[in-house]
Short mmCIF file of the C-alpha atoms (twelve columns), coordinates in Angstrom:
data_MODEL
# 
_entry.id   MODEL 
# 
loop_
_atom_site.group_PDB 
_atom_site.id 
_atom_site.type_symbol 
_atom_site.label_atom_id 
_atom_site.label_alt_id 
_atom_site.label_comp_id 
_atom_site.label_asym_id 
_atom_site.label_seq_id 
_atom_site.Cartn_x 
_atom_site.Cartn_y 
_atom_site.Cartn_z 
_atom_site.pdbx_PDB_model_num 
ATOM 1   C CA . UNK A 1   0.000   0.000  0.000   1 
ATOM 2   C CA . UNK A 2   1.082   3.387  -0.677  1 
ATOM 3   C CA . UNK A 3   -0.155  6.473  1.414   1 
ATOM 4   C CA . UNK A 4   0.467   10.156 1.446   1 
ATOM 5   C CA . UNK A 5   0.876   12.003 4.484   1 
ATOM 6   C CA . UNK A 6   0.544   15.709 4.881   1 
ATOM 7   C CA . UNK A 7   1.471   16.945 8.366   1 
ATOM 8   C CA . UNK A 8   2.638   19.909 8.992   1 
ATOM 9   C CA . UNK A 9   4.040   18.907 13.124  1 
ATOM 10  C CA . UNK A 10  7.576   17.270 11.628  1 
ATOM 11  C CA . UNK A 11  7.790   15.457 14.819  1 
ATOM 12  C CA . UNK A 12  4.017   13.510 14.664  1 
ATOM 13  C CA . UNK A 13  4.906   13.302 10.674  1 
ATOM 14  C CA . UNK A 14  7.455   11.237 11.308  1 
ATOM 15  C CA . UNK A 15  5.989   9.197  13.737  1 
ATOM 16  C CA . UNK A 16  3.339   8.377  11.266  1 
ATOM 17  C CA . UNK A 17  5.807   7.170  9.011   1 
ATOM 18  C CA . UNK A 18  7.390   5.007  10.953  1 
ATOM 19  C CA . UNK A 19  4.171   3.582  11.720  1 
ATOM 20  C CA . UNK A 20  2.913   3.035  8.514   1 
ATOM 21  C CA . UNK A 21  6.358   1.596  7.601   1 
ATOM 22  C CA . UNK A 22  6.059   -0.392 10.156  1 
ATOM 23  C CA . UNK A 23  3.355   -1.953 8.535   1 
ATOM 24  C CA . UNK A 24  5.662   -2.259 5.000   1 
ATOM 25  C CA . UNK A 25  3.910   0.365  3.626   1 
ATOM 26  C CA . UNK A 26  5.618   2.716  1.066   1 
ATOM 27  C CA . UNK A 27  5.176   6.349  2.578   1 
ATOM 28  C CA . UNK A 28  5.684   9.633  1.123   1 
ATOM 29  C CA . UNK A 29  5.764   12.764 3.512   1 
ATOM 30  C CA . UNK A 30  5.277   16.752 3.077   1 
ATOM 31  C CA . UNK A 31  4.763   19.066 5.238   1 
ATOM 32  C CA . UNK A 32  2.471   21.826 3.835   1 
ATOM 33  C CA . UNK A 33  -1.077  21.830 1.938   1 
ATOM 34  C CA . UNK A 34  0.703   23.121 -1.383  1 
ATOM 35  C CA . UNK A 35  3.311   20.347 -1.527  1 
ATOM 36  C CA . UNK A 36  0.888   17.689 -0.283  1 
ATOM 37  C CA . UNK A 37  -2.233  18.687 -3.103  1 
ATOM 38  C CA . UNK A 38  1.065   18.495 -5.640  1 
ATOM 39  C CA . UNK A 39  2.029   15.175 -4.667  1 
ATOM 40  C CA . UNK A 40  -1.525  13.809 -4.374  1 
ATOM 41  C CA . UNK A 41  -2.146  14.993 -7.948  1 
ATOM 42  C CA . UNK A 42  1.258   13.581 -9.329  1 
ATOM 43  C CA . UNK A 43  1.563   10.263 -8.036  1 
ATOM 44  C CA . UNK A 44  -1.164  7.502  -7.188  1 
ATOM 45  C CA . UNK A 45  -1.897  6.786  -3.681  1 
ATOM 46  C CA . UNK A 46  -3.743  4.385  -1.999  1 
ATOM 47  C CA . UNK A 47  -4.721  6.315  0.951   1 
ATOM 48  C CA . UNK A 48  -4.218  10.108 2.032   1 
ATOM 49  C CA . UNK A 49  -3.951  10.743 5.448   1 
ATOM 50  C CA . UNK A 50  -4.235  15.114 5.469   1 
ATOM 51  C CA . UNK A 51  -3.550  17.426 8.544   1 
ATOM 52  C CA . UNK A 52  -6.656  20.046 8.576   1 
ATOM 53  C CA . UNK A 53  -4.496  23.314 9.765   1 
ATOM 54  C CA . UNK A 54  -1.640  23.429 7.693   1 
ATOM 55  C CA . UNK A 55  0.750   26.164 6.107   1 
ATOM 56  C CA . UNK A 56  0.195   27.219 2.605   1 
ATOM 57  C CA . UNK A 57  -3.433  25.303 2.381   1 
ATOM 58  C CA . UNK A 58  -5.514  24.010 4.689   1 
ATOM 59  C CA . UNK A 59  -6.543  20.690 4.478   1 
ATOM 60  C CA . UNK A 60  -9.945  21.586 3.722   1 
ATOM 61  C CA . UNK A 61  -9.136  23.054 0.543   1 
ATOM 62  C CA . UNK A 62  -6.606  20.306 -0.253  1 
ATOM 63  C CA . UNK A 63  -9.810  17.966 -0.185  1 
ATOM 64  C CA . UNK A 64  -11.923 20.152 -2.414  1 
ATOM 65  C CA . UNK A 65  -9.304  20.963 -4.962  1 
ATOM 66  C CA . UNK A 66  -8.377  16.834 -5.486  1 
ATOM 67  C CA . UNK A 67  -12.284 16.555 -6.006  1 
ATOM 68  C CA . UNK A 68  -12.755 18.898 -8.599  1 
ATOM 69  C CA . UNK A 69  -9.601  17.483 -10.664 1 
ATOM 70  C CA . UNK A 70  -11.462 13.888 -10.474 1 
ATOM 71  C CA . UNK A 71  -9.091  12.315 -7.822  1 
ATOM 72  C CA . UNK A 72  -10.724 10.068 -6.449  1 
ATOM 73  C CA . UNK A 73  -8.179  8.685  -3.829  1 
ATOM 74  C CA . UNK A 74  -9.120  8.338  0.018   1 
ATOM 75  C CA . UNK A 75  -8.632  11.162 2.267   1 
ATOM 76  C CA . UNK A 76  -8.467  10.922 6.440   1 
ATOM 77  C CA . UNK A 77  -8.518  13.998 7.825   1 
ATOM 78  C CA . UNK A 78  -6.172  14.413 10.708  1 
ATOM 79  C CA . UNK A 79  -7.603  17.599 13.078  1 
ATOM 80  C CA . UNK A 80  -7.016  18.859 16.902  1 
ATOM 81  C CA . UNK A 81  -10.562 20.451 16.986  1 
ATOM 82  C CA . UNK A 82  -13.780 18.119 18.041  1 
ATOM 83  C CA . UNK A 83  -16.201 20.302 16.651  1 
ATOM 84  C CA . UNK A 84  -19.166 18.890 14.495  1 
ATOM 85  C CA . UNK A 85  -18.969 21.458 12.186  1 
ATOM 86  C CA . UNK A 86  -15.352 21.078 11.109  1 
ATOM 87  C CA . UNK A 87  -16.026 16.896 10.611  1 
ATOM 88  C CA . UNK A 88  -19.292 18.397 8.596   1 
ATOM 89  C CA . UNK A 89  -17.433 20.818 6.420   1 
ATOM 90  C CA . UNK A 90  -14.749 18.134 6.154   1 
ATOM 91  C CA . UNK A 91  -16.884 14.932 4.750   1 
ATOM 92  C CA . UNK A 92  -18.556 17.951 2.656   1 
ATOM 93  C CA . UNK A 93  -15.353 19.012 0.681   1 
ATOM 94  C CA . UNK A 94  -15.031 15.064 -0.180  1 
ATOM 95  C CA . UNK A 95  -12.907 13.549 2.692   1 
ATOM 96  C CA . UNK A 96  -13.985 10.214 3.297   1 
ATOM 97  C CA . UNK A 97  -13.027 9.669  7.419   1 
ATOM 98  C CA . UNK A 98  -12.334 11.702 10.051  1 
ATOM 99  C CA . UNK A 99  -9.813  11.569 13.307  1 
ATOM 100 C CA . UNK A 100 -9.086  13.698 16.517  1 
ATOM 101 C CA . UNK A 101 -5.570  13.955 17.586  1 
ATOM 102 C CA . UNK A 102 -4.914  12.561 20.143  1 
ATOM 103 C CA . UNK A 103 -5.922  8.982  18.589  1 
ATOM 104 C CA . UNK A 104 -4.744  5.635  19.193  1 
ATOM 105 C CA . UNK A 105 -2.284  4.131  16.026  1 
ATOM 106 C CA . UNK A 106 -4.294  1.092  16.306  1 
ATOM 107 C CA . UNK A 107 -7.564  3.022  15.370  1 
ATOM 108 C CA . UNK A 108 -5.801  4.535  12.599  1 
ATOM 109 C CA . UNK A 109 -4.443  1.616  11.114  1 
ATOM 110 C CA . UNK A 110 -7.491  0.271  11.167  1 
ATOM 111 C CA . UNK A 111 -9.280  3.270  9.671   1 
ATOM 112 C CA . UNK A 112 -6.707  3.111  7.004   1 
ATOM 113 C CA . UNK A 113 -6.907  -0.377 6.002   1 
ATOM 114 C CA . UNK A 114 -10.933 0.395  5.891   1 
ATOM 115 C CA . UNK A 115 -10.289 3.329  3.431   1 
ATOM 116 C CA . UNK A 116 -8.076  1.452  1.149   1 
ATOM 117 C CA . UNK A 117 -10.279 -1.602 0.613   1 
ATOM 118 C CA . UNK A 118 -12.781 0.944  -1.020  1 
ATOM 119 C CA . UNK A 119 -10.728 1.202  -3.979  1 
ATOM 120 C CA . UNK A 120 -11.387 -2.349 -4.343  1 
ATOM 121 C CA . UNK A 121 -8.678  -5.110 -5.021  1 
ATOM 122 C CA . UNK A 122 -7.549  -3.858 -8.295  1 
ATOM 123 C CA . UNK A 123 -4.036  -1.861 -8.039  1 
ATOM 124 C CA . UNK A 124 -3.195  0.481  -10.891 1 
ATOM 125 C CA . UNK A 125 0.330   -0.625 -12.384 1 
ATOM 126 C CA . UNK A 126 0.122   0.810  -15.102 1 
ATOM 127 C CA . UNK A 127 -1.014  3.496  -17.614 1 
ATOM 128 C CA . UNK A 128 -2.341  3.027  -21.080 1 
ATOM 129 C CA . UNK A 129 -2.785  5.635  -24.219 1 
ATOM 130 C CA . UNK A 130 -3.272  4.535  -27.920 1 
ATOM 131 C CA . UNK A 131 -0.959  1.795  -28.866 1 
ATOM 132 C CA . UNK A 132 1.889   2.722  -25.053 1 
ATOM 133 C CA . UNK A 133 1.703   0.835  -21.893 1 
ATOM 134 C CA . UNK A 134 4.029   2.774  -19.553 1 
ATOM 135 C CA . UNK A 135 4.730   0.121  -16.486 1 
ATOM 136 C CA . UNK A 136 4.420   1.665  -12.937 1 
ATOM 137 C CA . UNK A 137 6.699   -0.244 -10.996 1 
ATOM 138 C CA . UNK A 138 9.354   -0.934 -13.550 1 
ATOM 139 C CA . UNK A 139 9.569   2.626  -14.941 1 
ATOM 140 C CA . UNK A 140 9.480   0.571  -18.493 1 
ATOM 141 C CA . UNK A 141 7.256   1.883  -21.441 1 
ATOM 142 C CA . UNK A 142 5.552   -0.488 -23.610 1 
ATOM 143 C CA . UNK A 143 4.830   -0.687 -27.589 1 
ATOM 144 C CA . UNK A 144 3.836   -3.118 -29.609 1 
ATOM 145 C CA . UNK A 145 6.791   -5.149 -30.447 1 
ATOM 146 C CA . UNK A 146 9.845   -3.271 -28.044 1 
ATOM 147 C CA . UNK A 147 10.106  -1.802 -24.763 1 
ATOM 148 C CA . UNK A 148 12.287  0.415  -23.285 1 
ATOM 149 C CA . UNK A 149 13.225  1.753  -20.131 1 
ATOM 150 C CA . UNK A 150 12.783  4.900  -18.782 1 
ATOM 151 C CA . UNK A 151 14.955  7.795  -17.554 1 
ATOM 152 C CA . UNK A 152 13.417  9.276  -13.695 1 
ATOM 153 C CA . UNK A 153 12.332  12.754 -15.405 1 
ATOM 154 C CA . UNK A 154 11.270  11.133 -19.010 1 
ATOM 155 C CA . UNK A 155 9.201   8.634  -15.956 1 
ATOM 156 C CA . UNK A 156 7.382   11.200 -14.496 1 
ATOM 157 C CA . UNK A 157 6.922   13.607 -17.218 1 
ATOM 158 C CA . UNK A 158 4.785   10.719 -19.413 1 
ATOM 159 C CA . UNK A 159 3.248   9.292  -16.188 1 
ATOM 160 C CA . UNK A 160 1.662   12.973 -15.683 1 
ATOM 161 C CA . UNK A 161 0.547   13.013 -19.554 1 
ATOM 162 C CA . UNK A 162 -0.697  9.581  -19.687 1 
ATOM 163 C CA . UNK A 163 -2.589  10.172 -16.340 1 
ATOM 164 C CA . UNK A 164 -4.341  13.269 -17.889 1 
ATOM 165 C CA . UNK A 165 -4.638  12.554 -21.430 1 
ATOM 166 C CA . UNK A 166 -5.874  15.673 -23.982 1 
ATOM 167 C CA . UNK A 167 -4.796  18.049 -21.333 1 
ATOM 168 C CA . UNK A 168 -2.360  20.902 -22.063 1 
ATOM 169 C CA . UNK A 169 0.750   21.238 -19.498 1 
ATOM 170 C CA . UNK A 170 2.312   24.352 -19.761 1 
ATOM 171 C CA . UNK A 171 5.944   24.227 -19.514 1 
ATOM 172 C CA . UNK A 172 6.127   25.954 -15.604 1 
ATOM 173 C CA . UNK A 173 3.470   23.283 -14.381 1 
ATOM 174 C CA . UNK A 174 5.680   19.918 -15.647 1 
ATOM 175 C CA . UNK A 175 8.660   22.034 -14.141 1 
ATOM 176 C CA . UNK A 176 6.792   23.060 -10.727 1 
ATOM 177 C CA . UNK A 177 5.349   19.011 -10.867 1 
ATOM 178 C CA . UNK A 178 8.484   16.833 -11.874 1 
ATOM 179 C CA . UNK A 179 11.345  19.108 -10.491 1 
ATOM 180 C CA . UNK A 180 9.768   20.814 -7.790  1 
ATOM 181 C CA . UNK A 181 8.913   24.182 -7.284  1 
ATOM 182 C CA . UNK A 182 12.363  25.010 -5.376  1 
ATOM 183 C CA . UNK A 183 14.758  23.662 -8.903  1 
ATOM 184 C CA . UNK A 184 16.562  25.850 -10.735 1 
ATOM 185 C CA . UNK A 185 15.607  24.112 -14.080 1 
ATOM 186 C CA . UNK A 186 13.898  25.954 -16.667 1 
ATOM 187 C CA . UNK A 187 11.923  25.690 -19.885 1 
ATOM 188 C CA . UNK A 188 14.437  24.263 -21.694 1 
ATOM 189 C CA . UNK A 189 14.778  21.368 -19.890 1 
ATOM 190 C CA . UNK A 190 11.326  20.316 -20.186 1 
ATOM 191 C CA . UNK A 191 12.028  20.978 -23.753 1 
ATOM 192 C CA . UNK A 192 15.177  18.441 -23.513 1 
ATOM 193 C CA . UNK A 193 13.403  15.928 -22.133 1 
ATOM 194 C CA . UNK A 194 10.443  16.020 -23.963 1 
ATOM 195 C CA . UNK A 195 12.601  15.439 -27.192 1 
ATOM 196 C CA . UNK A 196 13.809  12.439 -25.156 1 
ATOM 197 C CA . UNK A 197 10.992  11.142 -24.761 1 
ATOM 198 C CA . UNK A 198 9.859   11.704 -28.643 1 
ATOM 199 C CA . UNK A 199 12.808  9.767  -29.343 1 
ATOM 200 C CA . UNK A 200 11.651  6.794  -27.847 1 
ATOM 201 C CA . UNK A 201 8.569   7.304  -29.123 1 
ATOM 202 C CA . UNK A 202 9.954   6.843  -32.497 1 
ATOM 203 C CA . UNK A 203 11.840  3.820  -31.059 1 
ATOM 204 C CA . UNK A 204 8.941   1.747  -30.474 1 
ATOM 205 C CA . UNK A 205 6.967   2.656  -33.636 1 
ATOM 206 C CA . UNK A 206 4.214   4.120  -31.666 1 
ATOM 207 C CA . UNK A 207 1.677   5.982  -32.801 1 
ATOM 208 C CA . UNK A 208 1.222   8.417  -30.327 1 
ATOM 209 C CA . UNK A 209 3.414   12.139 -30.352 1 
ATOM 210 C CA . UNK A 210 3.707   14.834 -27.674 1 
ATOM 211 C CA . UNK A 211 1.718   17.448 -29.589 1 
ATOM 212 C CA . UNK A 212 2.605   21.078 -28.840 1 
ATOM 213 C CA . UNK A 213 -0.106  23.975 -28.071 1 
ATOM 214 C CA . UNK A 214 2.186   27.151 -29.125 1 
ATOM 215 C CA . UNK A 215 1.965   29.368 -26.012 1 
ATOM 216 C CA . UNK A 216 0.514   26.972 -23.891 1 
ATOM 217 C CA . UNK A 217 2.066   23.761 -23.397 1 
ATOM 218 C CA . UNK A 218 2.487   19.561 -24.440 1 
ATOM 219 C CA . UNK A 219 0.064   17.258 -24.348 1 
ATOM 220 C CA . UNK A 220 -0.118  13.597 -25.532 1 
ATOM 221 C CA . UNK A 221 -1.587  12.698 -29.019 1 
ATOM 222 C CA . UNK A 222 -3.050  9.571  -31.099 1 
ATOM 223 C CA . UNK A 223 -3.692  8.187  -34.176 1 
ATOM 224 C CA . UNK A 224 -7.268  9.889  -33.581 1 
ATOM 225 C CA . UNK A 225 -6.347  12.922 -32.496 1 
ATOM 226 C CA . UNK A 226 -4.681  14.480 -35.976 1 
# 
């Protein structure tokens, strides 16, 4: 299983973690709503388990903004208020359960195994588009005859196309989402890697292209699409 935590109390963050690994569960950890609502939107998560007060955005509106993009993944909210109307306003943004710190690991283990088993059994290894299967956990990418393995960046920059496919990424989002928003990198690397990736493209024989939107940005295109 693979969960997201977003605590913004460094020293109860990384007690969660240890928990959860603990447990052999993968773990990724940020501290702030902006980072956290960037990683939930990048990568595919099991579970989320989101701090309500937190710097940047509040975990409220960390909830509401997954929701409208379609993410469907399972949030537990994580709060030091007991008030009704917060667990209200909460469940109404889209989180699916709700816990008051203090709580008892056992309870949240449990809560967390509960949230998980409504995404069902099925575990998403990988992404399909046209005639490319691009393989999760091997960071390998598919055609019909060849594969070929992928590059970390080249990774992450088709996992966020394939994972949103006919929408536009301008060049500052794919730098903000694969290098981070602290990198020094600029357009032109997206640029670099992007050929890269056409390259391999070409390798396989697929049929797909990163199209480019002058002004605005790359997105993936098929056979269908021209």
């Amino acid at each position: 299983m693979k969960l997201l935590i977003v605590e913004d109390e460094i020293r109860l963050a990384d007690t969660l973690g240890q928990i959860m690994r603990e447990q052999k569960y993968t773990v990724d950890l940020v501290y702030d709503g902006e980072s956290g609502l960037d990683y939930a939107l990048m990568e595919s998560y099991d579970v989320i388990i989101l701090d309500v007060m937190l710097p940047k955005i509040n975990g409220f509106e960390v909830v509401k903004r997954l929701r409208q993009a379609k993410n469907a993944t399972p949030v537990l909210l994580l709060t030091a208020r007991d008030e009704t109307r917060d667990k209200i306003e909460g469940l109404d943004y889209g989180a699916d359960d709700y816990m008051t710190k203090p709580f008892v690991p056992e309870e949240l283990l449990a809560r967390v195994r509960a949230l998980s088993r409504r995404q069902g059994e099925v575990i998403l290894n990988e992404l399909c588009f046209e005639d490319l299967v691009l393989k999760l956990d091997t960071y390998t990418l598919h055609g019909k005859n060849k594969s070929i393995r992928l590059g970390f960046k080249e990774f992450e920059i088709l996992k966020l196309l394939m994972s949103n496919p006919g929408m536009v990424f301008p060049k500052e989002s794919i730098l903000t989402k694969v290098w981070g928003s602290e990198s020094d990198a600029e357009d032109n690397n997206v640029e670099a890697y992007i050929s890269f990736l056409r390259k391999k493209f070409n390798y396989l024989g697929s049929i797909v292209t990163i199209g480019t939107v002058r002004k605005v940005g790359y997105h993936l295109e098929g056979l269908h699409d021209s």
